[in-house]
N, C-alpha and C positions, 0 to 999 in steps of 0.2 A: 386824267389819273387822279385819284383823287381817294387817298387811303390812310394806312398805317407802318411808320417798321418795328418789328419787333427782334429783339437780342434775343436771340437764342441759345450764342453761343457760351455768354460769359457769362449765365445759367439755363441748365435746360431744365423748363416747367416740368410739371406734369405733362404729359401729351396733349391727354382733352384740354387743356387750355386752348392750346392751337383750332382746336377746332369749334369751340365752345367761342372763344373770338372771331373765327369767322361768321360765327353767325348775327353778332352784336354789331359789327362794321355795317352787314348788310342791310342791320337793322336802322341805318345811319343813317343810308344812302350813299355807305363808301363802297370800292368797290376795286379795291389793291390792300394785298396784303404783301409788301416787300418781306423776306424770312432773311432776316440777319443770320446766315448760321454758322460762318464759319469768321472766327478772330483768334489773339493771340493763346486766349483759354481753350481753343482747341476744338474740334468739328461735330457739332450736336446733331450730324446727319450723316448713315452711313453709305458712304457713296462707293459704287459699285466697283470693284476694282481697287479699292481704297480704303477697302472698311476698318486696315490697321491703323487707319488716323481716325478712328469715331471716336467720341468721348465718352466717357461713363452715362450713360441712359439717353445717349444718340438715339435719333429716331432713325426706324430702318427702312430701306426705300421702299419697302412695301405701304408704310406708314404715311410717308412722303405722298404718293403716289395717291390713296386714299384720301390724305389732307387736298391734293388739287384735284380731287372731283366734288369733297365736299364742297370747296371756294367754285366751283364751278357751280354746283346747283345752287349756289346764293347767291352769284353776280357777283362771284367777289376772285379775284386769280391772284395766282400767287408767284412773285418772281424771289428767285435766288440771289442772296448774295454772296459770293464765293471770294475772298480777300487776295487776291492775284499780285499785289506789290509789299506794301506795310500791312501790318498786324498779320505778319505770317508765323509766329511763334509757334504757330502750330505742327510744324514742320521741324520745326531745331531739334526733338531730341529723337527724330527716329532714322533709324540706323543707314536705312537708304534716301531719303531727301533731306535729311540733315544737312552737307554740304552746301544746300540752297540758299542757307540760309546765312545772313550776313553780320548777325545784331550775335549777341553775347547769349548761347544757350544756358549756360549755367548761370547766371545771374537770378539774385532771387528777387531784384526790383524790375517792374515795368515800364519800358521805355519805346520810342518810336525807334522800330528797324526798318529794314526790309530782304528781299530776295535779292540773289545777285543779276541785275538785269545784265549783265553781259554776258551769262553764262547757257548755252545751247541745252544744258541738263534741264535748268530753270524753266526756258521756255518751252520745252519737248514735257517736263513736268505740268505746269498749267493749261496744255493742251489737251492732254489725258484727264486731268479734272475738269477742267470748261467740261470734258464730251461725256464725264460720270455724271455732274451737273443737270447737263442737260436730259440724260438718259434715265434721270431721276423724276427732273419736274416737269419736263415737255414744255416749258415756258416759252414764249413768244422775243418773253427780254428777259436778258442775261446780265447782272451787275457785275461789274469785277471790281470791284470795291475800288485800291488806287488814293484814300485820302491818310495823310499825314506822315510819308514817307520820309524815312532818315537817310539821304545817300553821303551826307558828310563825308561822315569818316571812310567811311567804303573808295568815294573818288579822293580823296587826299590820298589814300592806303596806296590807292593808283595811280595817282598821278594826273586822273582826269579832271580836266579844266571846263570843261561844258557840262553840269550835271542836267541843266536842261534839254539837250539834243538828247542825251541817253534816256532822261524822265520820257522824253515823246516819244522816241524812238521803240524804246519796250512797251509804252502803250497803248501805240499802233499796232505791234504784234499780238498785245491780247484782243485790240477790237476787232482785227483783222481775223482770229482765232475764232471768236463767238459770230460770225459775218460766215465764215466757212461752215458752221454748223446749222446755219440758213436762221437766224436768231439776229438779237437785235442790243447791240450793246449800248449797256448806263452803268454809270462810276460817277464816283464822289469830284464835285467840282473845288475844293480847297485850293488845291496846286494850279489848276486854270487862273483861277480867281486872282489869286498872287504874284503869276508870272506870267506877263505878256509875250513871251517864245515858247513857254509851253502851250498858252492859248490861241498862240498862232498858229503853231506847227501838229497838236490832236488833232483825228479826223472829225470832224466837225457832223458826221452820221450819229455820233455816240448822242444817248443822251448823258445833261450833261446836271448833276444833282446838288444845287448849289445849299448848303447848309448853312445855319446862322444861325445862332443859340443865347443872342442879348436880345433884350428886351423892346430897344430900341435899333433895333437890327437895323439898318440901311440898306439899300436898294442897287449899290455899287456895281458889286458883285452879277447879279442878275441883269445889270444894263450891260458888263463890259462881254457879259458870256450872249448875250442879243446881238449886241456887235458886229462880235468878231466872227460869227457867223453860224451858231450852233441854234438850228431850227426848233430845238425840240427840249425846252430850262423845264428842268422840276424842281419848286423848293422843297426847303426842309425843314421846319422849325422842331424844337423839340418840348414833347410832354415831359422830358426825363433827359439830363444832362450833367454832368458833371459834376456841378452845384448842386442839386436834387437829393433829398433825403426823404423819405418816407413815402410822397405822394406829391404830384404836379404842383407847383409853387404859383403866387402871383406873374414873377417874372417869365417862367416859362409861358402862363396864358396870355401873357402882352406880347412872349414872340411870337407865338399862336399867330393871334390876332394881326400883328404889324404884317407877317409875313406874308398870311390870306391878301392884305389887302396890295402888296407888291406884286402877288403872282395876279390878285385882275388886274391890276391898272398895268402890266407888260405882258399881259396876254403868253402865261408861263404854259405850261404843258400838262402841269398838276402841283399836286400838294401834297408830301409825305410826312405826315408827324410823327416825329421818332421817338421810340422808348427805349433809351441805352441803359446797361446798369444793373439788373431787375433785381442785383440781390441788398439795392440800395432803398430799393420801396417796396410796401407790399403791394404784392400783385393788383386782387380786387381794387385796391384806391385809388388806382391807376383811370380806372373808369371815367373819375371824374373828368382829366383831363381830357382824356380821347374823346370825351363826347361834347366837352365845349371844343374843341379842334374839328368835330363833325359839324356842331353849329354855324363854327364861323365860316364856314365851307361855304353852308348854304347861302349863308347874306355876303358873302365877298370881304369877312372880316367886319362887320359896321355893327352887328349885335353887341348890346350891352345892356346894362344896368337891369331894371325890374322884367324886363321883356326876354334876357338869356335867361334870368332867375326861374322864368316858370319855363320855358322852352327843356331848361337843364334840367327839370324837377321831371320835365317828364319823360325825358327822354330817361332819364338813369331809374325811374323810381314810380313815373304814372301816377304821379299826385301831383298835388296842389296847395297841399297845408304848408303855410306860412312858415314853419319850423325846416321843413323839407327845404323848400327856396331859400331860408339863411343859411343851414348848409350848403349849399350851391355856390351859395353868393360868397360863402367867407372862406373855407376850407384852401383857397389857394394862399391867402394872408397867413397861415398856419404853418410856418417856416420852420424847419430844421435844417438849416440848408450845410454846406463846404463850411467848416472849421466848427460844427458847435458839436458833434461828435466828437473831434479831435481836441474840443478846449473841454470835455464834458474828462476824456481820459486821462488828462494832464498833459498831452501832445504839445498841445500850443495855447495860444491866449486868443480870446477875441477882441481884434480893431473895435472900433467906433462902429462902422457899418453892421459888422455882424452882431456888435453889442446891440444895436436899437434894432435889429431885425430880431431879434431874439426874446426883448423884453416888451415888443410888440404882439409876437407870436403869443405869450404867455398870456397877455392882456383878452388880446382876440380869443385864441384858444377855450382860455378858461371861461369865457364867456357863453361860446359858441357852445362847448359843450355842454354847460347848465341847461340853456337854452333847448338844446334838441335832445335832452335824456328821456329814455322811455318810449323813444316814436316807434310807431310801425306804419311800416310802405304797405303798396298793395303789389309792388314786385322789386325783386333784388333784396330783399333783406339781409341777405348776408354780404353784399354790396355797401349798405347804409352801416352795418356794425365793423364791417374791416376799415370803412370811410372814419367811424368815430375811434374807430383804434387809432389809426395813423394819428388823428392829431390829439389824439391824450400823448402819444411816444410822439411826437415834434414837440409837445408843451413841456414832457418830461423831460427830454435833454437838452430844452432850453435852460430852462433853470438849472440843470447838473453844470450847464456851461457857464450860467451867468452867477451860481455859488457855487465856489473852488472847493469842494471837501463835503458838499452836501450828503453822500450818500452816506460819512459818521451820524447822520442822525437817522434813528432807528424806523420814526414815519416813514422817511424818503426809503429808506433801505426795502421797507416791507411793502411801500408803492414800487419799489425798482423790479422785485421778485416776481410780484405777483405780473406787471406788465410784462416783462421778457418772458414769462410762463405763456401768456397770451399768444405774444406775437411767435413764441415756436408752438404752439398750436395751430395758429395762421400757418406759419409755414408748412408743418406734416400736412396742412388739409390741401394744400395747394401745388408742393415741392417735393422732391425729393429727401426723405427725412435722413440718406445717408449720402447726401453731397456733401461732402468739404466746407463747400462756402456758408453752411448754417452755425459752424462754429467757428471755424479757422479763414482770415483772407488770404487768398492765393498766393497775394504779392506784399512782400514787406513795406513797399511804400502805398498801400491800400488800407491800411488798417482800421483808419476812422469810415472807411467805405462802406464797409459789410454791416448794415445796418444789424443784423440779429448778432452776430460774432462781436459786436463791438457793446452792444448789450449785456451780454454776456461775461465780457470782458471786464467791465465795471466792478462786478459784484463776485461772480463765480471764480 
């Protein structure tokens, strides 16, 4: 296995994207496309029996359906992921599975909940999704997602003293769910990873998707899940995490990279590079990453230096000029990353770290793009100009971050305009131009997240 995932739910693209990517994976030599579709923003697919939980510009299982035979005529399949524990917010405010749900519906901040696994609604509820699910993609493997589960307060509320037998116990029931539907269950290994009675007592048929988002990621996790007896580890590194603002980072391409080389040397199962977030980067920049993540595929993680430079050049772009390959080479050093949004809006201040990742960014950046003004590929061009957007807006709100009150002077203000004009241009050409999330963030503790909204926010 050896592919991509992509969020779909906490923005749904344009559609052609979905399809328009499965054809660049194939073009990789990857050949999984995991569909992130359903989280706490709610369900970008509308599944049959269930269509009152779609989201605004949900794709319809006819759509669905069309997207896996396209992934079929390009060697590339496509498995569901359907969020069966935590990140079920999706569920809280509607009138009949609302009950399911255990976390705080009205809240306007984002937090880890989940469903009530002891409840027979719950699990008679995910039954009937697993089987829209499946009646959708016809997939072979079925995710039930399962990572970052809050049972806190829920077993305090109750009294219950074991939350790990209850953790296994209702995860056995959904693998047991997707196993009756003649399918093949995979879920997020976080909770494996951390507690040795829940990694003892899962069915060990599941696979099992061990994720890791530092740079210097370790190999822990992936030995204890070999172990304890689960035949079948896929990692996860990610192109887009948390930390991520505009476009794949240096750090993200060193988890890339570390992680490639933990899945050969424990002979994993595959490799899924994840893109969470999307309204945190733009789209097209994204390329870069996913295709140094398809390089390092191919050499088991060991490609570097001048030798990925021209590999990437031509993989994204079918050239060779020198100008091409130091884009390649540099655009991951080109950091916007976690707090220089938030130090750019007066949110917060930036450490020591974020400060010199920021007035490095500016260094590089402004270099980088002297350097490759003016080029033309011989394909992707509007690949290479959304690539030089992202890091003019990383170099931009570096410095907004790194001078408190820059945008009183009227240069900066008329460079702030004219960029955010830009980048929602990018957006209509690629998004939904009446989502929410291109002006407003969903969630009040998300603010500096929404890259275009937080743009906007500055100035408008």
């Amino acid at each position: 296995m050896r592919g991509v995932l992509i969020d779909a739910s906490r923005l749904v693209e344009q559609h052609r994207y979905y399809f328009e990517l499965v054809g660049v994976l194939a073009s990789w030599g990857l050949d999984t496309l995991l569909f992130h579709f359903s989280d706490d923003h709610g369900l970008s697919v509308s599944l049959p029996g269930f269509e009152e939980l779609a989201a605004p510009h949900a794709l319809s299982a006819l759509e669905v359906r069309e997207l896996v035979a396209h992934g079929q005529q390009h060697g590339v399949r496509i498995i569901p992921e359907l969020e069966c524990f935590g990140h079920t917010r999706y569920l809280a405010k509607h009138p009949r599975y609302g009950p399911c749900f255990i976390g705080d519906p009205g809240s306007d901040v984002i937090e880890f909940s989940a469903v009530d696994p002891t409840s027979e609604e719950t699990k008679e509820l995910m039954r009937g999704l697993l089987a829209a699910v499946d009646n959708c993609f016809g997939s072979e493997i079925i995710h039930i997602g399962c990572d970052e589960v809050n049972l806190g307060p829920f077993c305090k509320q109750r009294g219950i003293e074991d939350s790990s037998a209850l953790w296994s116990g209702y995860v056995n029931g959904l693998i047991g769910a997707v196993q009756d539907l003649g399918r093949r269950p995979m879920l997020w290994a976080d909770h494996l990873v951390k507690d040795p009675r829940i990694r003892a007592a899962v069915d060990k048929s599941a696979i099992a998707v061990d994720w890791q988002y530092s740079p210097d990621a370790g190999d822990a996790g992936l030995a204890a899940l070999k172990v304890a007896g689960f035949s079948d580890v896929v990692v996860a590194p990610a192109a887009s995490c948390w930390t991520t603002r505009c476009h794949g980072h240096r750090d993200n391409l060193d988890n890339i990279a570390m992680m490639t080389r933990h899945a050969a040397r424990h002979g994993a199962a595959g490799l899924l590079n994840t893109v969470w977030h999307p309204y945190r980067h733009l789209q097209r920049a994204m390329y870069h990453a996913l295709a140094f993540g398809a390089l390092q595929l191919q050499s088991d993680g060991e490609l570097a230096g001048t030798a990925l430079d021209v590999k990437m050049a031509e993989a994204l772009f079918e050239s060779d000029d020198g100008r091409v390959l130091r884009l390649c080479a540099e655009l991951g050093l080109v950091q916007c990353a976690y707090g220089h949004l938030e130090a750019a809006m007066g949110d917060s201040v930036l450490n020591q770290k974020q400060r010199a990742m920021a007035e490095r960014s500016v260094q590089v950046g402004t270099a980088l793009l002297a350097g490759t003004e003016g080029v033309t590929v011989p394909k992707h061009q509007d690949w290479w100009d959304v690539m030089r957007l992202s890091a003019r807006t990383a170099v931009h709100c570096c410095r907004l971050a790194l001078v408190p009150g820059a945008l009183r002077q009227p240069e900066v203000a008329r460079e702030h305009v004219a960029l955010a004009a830009e980048l929602e241009a990018d957006w209509d050409a690629t998004r939904f131009s009446d989502d929410p999330a291109k002006t407003t963030p969903r969630w009040r503790n998300e603010a500096g997240q929404y890259l275009l909204a937080a743009m906007r926010s500055l100035h408008f």
